[in-house]
C-alpha positions in Angstrom: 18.4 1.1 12.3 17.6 -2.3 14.2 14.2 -4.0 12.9 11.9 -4.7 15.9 9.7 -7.6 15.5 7.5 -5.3 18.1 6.4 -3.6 14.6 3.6 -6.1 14.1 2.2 -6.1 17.2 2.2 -2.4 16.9 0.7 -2.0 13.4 -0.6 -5.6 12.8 -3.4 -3.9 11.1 -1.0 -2.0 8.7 0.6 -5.2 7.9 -1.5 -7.7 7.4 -3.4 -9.3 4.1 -6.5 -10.4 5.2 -4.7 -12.2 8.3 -1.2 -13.3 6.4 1.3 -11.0 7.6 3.6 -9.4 5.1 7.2 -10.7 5.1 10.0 -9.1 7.1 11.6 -7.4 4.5 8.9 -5.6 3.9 8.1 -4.5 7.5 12.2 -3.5 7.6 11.4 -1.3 4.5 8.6 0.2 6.1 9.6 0.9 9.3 13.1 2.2 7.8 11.4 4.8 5.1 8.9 6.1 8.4 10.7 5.9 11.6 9.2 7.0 14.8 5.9 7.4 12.3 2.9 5.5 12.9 0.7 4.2 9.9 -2.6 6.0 9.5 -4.0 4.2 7.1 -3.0 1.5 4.4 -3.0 0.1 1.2 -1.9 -3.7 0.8 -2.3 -6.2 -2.1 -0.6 -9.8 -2.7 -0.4 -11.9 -5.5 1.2 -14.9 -6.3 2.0 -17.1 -9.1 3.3 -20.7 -9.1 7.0 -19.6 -9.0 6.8 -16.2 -7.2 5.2 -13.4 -4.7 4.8 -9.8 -4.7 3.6 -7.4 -2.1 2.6 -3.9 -2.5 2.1 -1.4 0.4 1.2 2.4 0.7 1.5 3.9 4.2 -0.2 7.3 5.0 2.3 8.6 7.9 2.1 11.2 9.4 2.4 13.8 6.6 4.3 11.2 4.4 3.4 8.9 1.9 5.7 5.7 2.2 5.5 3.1 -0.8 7.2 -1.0 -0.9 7.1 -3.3 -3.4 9.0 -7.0 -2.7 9.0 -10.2 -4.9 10.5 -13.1 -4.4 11.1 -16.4 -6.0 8.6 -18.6 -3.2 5.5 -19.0 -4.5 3.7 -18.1 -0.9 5.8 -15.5 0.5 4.7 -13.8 3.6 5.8 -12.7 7.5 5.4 -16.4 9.0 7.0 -18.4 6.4 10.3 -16.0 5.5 13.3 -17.9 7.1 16.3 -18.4 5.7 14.9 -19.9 2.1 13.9 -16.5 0.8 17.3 -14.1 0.4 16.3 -13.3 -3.3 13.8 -11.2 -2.4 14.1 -7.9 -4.9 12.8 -4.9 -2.4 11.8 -1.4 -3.6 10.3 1.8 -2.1 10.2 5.5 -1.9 8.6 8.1 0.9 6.9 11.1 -0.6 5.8 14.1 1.5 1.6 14.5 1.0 2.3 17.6 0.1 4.1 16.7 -3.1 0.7 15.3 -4.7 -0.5 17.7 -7.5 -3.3 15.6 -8.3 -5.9 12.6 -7.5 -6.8 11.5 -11.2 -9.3 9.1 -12.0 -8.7 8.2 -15.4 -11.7 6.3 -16.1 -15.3 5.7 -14.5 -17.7 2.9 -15.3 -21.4 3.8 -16.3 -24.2 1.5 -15.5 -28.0 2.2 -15.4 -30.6 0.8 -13.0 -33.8 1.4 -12.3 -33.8 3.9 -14.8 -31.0 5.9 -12.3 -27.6 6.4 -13.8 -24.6 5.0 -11.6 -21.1 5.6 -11.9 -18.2 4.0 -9.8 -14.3 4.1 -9.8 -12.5 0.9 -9.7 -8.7 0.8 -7.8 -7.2 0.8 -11.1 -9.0 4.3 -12.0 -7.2 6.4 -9.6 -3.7 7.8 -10.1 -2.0 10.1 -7.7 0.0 13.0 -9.5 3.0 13.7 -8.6 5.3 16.6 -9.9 7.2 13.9 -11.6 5.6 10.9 -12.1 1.7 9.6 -12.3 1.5 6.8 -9.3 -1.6 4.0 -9.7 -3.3 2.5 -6.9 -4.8 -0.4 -6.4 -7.4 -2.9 -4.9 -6.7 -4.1 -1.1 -6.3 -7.2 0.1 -5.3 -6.2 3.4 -7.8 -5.4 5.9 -8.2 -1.5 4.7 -10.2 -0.7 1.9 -9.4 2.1 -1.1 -11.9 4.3 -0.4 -10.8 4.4 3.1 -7.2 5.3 2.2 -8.3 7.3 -0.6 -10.2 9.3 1.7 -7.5 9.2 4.8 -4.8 10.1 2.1 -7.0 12.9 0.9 -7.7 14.3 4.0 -4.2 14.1 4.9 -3.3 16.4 1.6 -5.8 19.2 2.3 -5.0 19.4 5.9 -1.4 20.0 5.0 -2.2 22.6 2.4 
């Protein structure tokens, strides 16, 4: 498969973190694990630490659920600044069909009262997608879609395919 730098022109909002772009190999991962798919919603967090980066990113495609993870040894790692310095970069994903999801678990809610009213939320870190194998954690978004608006694309997604 030959990458296509066309990919973020295409889905620049799929790959993007609040304006940084995420670094090639992670747009080569994606676009291998869906090809011909588009993105319909995403998931994207980056953090960084003095000596390295890490990008997460879920794709809803089509009828597939597409998960990458990359680190790398550079402390700000991303799709503008990943010449030829940055070929230790570890890369890891999987593509899961929608269908495969047994269960959205929310393992814990927070409880707060005001004005006498009783409010409960779920934090990124509550939800857990179950799979027939494996239980697979969200997260927060720092990319330009929100959790509840994947959660609810993703979910939407799973019943429409039931």
């Amino acid at each position: 498969m030959r990458f296509s730098q066309d990919i973020y022109d295409t889905h620049r909002e799929h790959l993007s973190d609040s304006g940084t772009l995420v670094p090639t190999a992670v747009a080569v991962a994606l676009q291998s694990l869906t090809p011909g798919e588009s993105p319909n919603a995403s998931l994207i967090a980056r953090s960084s630490t003095a000596n390295e980066t890490t990008w997460k990113v879920f794709w809803l495609a089509g009828s597939d659920l597409v998960f990458v993870e990359a680190t790398a040894a550079h402390h700000a790692w991303n799709g503008s600044d990943d010449g030829d310095d940055v070929l230790d970069a570890a890369v890891a994903g999987w593509v899961r069909p929608v269908l495969d999801i047994r269960a959205f678990e929310i393992v814990s809610q927070k409880t707060s009262h005001e004005d006498g009213r009783r409010r409960m939320s779920v934090g990124a870190s509550d939800w857990v997608l179950k799979f027939p194998d494996v239980r697979v954690p969200l997260f927060s978004s720092t990319g330009l879609g929100s959790l509840d608006d994947f959660v609810l694309s993703l979910r939407q997604a799973w019943i429409r395919e039931d």
